[in-house]
C-alpha positions as CSV (number, residue, x, y, z in Angstrom):
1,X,77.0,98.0,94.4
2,X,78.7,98.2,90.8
3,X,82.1,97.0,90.4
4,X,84.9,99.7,90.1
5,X,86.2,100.4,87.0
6,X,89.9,98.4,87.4
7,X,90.2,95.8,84.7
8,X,94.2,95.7,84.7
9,X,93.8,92.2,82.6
10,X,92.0,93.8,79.5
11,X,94.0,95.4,76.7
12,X,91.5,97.9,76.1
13,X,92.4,99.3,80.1
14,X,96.0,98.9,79.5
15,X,96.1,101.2,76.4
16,X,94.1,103.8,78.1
17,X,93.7,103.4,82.0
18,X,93.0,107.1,83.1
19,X,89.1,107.6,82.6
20,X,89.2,104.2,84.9
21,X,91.1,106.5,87.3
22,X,88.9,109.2,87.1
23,X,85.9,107.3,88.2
24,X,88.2,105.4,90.9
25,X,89.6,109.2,92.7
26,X,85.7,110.4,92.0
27,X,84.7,107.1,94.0
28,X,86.7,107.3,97.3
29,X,89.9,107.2,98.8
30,X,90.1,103.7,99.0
31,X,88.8,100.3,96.7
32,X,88.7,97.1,97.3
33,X,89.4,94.8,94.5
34,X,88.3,91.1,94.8
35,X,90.4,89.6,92.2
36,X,93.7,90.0,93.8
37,X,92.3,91.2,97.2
38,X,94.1,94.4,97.4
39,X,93.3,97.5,98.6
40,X,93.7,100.1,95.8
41,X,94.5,103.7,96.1
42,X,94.2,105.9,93.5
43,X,94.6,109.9,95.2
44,X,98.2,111.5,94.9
45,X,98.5,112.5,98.6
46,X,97.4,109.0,100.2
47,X,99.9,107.3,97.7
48,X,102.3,109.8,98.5
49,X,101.9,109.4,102.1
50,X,101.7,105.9,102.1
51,X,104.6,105.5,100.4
52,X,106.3,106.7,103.9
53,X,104.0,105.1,106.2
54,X,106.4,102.6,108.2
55,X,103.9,100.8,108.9
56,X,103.5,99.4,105.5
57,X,106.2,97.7,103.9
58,X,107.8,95.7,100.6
59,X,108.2,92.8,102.5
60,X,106.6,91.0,105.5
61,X,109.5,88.5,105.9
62,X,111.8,90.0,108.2
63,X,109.1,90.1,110.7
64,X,106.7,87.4,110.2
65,X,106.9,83.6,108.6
66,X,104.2,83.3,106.0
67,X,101.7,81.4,108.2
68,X,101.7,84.5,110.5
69,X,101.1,86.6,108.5
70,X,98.2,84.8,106.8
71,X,99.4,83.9,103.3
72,X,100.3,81.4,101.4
73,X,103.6,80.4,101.1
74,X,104.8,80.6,96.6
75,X,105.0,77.1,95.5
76,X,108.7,75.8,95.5
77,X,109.0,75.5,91.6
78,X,109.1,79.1,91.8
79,X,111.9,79.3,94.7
80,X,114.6,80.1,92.0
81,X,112.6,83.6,91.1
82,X,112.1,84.1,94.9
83,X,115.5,83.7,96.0
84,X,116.6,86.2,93.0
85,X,114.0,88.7,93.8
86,X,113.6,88.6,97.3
87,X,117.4,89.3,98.3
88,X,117.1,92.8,96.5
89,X,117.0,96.5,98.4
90,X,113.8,97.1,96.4
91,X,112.3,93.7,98.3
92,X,113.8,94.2,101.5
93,X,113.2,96.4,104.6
94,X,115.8,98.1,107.3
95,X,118.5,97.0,108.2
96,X,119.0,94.3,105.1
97,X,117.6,97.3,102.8
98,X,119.7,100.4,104.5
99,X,123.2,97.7,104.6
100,X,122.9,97.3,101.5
101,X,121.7,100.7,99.4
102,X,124.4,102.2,101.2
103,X,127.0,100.4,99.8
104,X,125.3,100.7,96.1
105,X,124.6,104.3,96.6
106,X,128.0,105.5,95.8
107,X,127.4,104.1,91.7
108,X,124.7,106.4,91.7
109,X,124.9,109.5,93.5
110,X,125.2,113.3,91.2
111,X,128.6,113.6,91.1
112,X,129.2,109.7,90.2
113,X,126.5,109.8,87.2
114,X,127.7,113.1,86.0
115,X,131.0,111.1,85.2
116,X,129.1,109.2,83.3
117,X,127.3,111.5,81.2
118,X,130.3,111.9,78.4
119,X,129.6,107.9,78.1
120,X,125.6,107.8,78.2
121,X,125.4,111.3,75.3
122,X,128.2,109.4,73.2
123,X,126.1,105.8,73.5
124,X,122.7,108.1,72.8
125,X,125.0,109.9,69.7
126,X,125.6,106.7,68.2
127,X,122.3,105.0,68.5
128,X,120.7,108.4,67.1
129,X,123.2,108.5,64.1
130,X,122.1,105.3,63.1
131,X,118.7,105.5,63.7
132,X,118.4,108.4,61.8
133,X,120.7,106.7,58.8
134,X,118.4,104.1,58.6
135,X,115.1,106.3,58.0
136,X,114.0,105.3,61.3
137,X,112.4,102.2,63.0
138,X,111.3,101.0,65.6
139,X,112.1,103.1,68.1
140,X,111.8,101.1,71.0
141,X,114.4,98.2,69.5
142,X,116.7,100.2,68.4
143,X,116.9,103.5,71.0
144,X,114.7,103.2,73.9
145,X,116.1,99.5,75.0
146,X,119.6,99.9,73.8
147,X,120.7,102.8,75.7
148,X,119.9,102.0,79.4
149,X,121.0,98.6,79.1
150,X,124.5,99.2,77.4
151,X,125.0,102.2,80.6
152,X,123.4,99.8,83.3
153,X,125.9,96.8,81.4
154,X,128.9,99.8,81.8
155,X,128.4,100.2,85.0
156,X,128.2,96.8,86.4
157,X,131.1,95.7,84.8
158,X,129.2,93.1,81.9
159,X,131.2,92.8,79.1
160,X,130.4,93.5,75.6
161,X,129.9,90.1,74.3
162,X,126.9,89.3,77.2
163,X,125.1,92.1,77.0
164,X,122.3,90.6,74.6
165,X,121.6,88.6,77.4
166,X,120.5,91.2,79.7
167,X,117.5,92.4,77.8
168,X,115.5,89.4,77.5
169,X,116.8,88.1,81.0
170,X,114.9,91.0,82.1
171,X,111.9,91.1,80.4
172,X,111.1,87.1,81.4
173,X,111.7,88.3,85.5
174,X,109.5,91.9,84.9
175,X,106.4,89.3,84.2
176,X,106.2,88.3,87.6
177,X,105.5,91.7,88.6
178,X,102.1,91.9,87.2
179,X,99.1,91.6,89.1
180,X,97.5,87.8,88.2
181,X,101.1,86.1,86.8
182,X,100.2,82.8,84.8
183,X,102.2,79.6,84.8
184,X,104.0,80.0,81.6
185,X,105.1,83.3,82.8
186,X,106.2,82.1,86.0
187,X,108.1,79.3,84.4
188,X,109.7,81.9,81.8
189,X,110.6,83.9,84.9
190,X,112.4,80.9,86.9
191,X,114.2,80.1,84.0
192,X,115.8,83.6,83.2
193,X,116.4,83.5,87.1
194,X,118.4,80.3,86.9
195,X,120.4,81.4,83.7
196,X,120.9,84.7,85.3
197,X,122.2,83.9,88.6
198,X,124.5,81.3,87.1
199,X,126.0,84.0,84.7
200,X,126.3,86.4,87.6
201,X,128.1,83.9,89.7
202,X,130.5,83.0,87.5
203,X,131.1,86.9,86.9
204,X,131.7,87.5,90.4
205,X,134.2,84.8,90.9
206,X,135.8,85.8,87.6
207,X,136.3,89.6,89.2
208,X,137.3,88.0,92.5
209,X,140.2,87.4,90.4
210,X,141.0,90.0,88.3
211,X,138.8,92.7,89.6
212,X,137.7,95.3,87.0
213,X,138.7,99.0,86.9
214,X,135.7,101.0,88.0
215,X,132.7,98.4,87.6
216,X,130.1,98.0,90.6
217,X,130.4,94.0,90.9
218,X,134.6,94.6,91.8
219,X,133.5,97.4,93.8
220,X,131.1,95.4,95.7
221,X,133.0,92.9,95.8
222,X,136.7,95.2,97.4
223,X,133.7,96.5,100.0
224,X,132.7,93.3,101.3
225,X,136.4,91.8,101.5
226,X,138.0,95.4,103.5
227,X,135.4,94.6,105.7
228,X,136.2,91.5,106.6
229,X,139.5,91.6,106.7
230,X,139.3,94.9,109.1
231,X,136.2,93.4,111.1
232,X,137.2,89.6,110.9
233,X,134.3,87.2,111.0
234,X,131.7,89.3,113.6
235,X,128.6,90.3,113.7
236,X,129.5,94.1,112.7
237,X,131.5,93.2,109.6
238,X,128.2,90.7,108.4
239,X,126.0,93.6,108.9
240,X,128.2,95.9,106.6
241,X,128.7,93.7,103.7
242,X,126.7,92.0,101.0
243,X,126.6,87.8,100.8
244,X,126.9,86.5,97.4
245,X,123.6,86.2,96.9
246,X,123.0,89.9,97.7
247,X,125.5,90.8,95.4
248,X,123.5,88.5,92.7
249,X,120.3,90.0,93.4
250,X,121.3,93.2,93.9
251,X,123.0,93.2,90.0
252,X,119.6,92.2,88.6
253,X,117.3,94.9,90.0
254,X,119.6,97.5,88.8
255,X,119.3,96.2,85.3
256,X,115.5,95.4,85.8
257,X,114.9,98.9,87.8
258,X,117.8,100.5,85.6
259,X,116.5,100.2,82.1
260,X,113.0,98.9,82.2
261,X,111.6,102.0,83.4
262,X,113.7,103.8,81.0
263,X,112.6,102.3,77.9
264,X,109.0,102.9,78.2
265,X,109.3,106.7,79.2
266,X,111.1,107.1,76.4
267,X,109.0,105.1,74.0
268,X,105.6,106.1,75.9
269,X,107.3,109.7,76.3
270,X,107.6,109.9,72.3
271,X,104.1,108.5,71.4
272,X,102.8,111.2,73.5
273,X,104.8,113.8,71.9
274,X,103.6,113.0,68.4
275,X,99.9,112.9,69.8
276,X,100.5,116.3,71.3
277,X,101.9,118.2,67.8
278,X,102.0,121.8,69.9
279,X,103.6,120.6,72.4
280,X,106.6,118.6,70.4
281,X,107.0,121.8,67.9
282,X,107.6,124.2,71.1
283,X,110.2,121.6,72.1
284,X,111.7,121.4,68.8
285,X,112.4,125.0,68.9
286,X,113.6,125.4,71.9
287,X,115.2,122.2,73.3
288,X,117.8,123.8,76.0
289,X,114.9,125.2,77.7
290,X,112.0,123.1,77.8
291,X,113.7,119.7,78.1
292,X,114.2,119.2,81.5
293,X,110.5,119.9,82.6
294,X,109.4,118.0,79.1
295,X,111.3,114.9,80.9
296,X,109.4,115.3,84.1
297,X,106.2,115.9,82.2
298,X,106.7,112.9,80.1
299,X,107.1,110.8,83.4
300,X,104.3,112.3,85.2
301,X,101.7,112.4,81.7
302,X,102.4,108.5,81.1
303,X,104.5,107.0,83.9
304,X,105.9,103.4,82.9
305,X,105.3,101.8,86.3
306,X,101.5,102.0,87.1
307,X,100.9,100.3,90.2
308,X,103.5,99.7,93.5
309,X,102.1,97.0,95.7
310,X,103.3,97.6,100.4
311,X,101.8,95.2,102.4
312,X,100.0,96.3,105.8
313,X,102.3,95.1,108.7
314,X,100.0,96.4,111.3
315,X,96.6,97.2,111.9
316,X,95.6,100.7,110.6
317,X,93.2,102.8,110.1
318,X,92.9,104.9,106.8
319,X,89.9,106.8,105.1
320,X,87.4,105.3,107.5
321,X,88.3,101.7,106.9
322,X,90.4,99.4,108.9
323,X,93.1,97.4,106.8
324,X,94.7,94.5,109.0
325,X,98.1,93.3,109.3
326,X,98.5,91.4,106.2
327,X,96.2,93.2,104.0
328,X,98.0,94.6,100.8
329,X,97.7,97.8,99.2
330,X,98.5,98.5,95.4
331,X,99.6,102.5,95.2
332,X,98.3,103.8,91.7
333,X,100.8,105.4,90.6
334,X,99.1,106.4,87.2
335,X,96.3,108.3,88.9
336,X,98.3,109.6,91.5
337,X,100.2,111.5,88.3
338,X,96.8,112.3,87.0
339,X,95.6,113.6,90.3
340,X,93.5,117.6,89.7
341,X,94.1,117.5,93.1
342,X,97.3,118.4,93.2
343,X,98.1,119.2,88.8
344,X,96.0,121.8,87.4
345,X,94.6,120.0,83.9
346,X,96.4,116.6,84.7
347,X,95.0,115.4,81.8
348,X,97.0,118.0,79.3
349,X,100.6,117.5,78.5
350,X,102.2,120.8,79.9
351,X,106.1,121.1,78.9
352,X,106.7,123.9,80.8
353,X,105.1,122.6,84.1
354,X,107.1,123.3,86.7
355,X,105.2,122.8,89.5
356,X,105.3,118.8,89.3
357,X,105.8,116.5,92.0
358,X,105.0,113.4,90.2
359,X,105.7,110.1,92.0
360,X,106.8,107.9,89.1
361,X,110.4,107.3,91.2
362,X,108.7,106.5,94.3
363,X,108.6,108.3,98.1
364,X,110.6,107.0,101.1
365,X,113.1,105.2,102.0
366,X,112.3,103.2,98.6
367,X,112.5,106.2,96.0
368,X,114.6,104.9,93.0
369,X,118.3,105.3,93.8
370,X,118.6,105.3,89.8
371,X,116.8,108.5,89.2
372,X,119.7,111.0,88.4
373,X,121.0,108.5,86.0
374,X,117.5,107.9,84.3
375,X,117.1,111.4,84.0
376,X,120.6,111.7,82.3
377,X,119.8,108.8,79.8
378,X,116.3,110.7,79.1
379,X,117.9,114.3,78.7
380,X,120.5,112.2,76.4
381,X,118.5,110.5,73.8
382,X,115.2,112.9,73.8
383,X,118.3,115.6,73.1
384,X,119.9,113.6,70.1
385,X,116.2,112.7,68.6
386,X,115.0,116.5,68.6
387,X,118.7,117.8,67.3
388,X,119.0,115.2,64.7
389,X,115.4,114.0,63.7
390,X,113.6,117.4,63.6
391,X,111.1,115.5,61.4
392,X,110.3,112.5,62.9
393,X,106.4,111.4,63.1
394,X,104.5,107.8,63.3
395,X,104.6,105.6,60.5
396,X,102.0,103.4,62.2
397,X,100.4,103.3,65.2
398,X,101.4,101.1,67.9
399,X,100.4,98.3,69.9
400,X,100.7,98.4,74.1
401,X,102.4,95.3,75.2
402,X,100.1,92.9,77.3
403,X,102.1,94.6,80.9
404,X,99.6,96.9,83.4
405,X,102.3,97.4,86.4
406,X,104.6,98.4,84.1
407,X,103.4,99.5,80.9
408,X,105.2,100.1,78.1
409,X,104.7,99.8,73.8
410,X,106.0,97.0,72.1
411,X,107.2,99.2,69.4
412,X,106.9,102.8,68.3
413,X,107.6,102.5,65.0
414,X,108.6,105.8,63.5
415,X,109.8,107.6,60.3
416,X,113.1,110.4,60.2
């Protein structure tokens, strides 16, 4: 039996994983991979429908201990990153996860990001200007990362002065996601959860005071105090309101979920563009058209998050094999989007597709609540680049950063 062809460690996989999924789709339905002792899936319509199945979920927690369920408990130096993570929507199952996205939901539904679009095309407008003034860059430094963080930092109330915190804050707790997480980035991880949670704590008691305008953290915090004061202390009003820690955790995925995925679309988005010379001159000359399928295109040709991970909470049966409660599943996204089965010439970067129901924002009760606002950010800053850098192209070629799950350049360093 020959090993399949998943190597999410190696940097040569990372930069280019999609002959792997080739051979993975031409292989089966389903793979099991020793290393991590998942069960990967690699076909557009099992991910898809797996991505519904109730009978998988993010969490195990909030029907089984650990020792049911058969695993391991993390060790406790890592509780502070556990405690972060685990009390966040993306992490959570009904009724903790439906409680709470309802009460978030409001931040991000149409009409509430379409007041925000004068904000996100004057941020994108500024951070073009400047790009542009400067020659270019690095594209990733100084457009892709500043953007979603500065409309994620609007909207949850951070002020100016903090907001170089966020970034790197972010980046230490993404390492945990990966598949095999070492020590050091464990420890990284525990430490920006500490720093984090104390910031955000101290924020929240500061807008307890003197609650902000129109940011999400006085928002949050208004909706959990109305209900409490019209419920009292029961059991209905604690099922309609967020705890602190909530609150805490639910801040930090939207800035992890709000920007990370945001920065590599638009850097991976770009460095396909200028591989695909056709393709970015047809959008050049006719961006009003093309650029909302170009942004779905983008997502579905090189999607930034790779892999999503549900854990089996029953037995089931799928493709002729039997996965048992506690089992884990890792949903590839990336050859899901790549799929012939469902995209004619997956493998070509087609602007004008229009017939694309990639999954890079997720199925079910879990798809991203952040997607019109992504997509706003995206038609922002792709807009300014083709308006005001007509001539943009490499000035070197860049380097993948060491992430599989989600996978993103280090730079993409460009000339205007």
């Amino acid at each position: 039996m020959h090993p399949i062809p998943f190597r999410p460690a190696e940097r040569d996989f990372i930069a280019n994983p999609y002959p792997a999924y080739e051979e993975l789709r031409a292989g089966g339905r389903i793979h099991h991979y020793p290393p991590t002792g998942q069960w990967l899936i690699p076909h557009h319509a099992d991910v898809r429908a797996l991505l519904r199945d109730r009978r998988l979920g993010r969490t195990y927690q909030h029907r089984f201990t650990h020792a049911e369920f058969g695993r391991t408990p993390p060790p406790p130096a890592h509780e502070p990153f556990h405690t972060l993570n685990d009390g966040g929507m993306l992490d959570l199952e009904p009724p903790d996860h439906t409680r709470i996205r309802r009460l978030v939901s409001q931040a991000f539904n149409p009409r509430t990001v379409e007041r925000l679009a004068p904000t996100v095309r004057r941020l994108a407008a500024r951070l073009v200007d400047d790009f542009r003034a400067a020659g270019g860059g690095d594209l990733v430094a100084e457009v892709a990362e500043p953007l979603p963080v500065a409309v994620i930092a609007e909207i949850l109330g951070i002020p100016d002065a903090d907001r170089h915190l966020l970034r790197p804050w972010s980046a230490a707790i993404c390492g945990m996601y990966e598949l095999d997480p070492g020590e050091e980035t464990a420890a990284r991880a525990v430490r920006a959860s500490v720093e984090f949670t104390a910031y955000l704590r101290e924020l929240i008691a500061e807008r307890r005071k003197k609650p902000g305008l129109d940011d999400l953290i006085s928002a949050l915090i208004a909706a959990h105090d109305e209900e409490a004061e019209s419920d009292g202390e029961g059991e209905s009003a604690a099922l309609r309101r967020l705890t602190e820690q909530e609150m805490i955790s639910t801040c930090v995925l939207l800035l992890n979920a709000g920007h990370e995925a945001t920065v590599n679309t638009t850097a991976n988005g770009w460095y396909a563009l200028l591989r695909n010379p056709a393709q970015l001159a047809a959008l050049r000359s006719d961006p009003d058209v093309l650029l909302p399928t170009a942004i779905e295109e983008l997502m579905r040709y090189d999607t930034p998050l790779q892999l999503f991970e549900r854990w089996v909470l029953e037995d089931i049966e799928f493709a002729g094999q039997t996965l048992p409660r506690g089992s884990e599943v890792a949903l590839l996204f990336g050859s899901a989007n790549r799929d012939p089965a469902r995209f004619a010439d997956p493998d070509v970067l087609d602007l004008t597709r229009a017939d694309n129901p990639h999954i890079s924002f997720g199925a079910g009760i879990h798809y991203c609540l952040g997607a019109p606002l992504a997509r706003l950010e995206l038609l922002a800053s792709f807009g300014e680049l083709l308006r005001k850098a007509p001539r943009m192209r490499l000035a070197s070629e860049p380097e993948w950063g060491p992430g599989f799950v989600i996978r993103g350049l280090k730079e993409l360093r460009v000339e205007c």
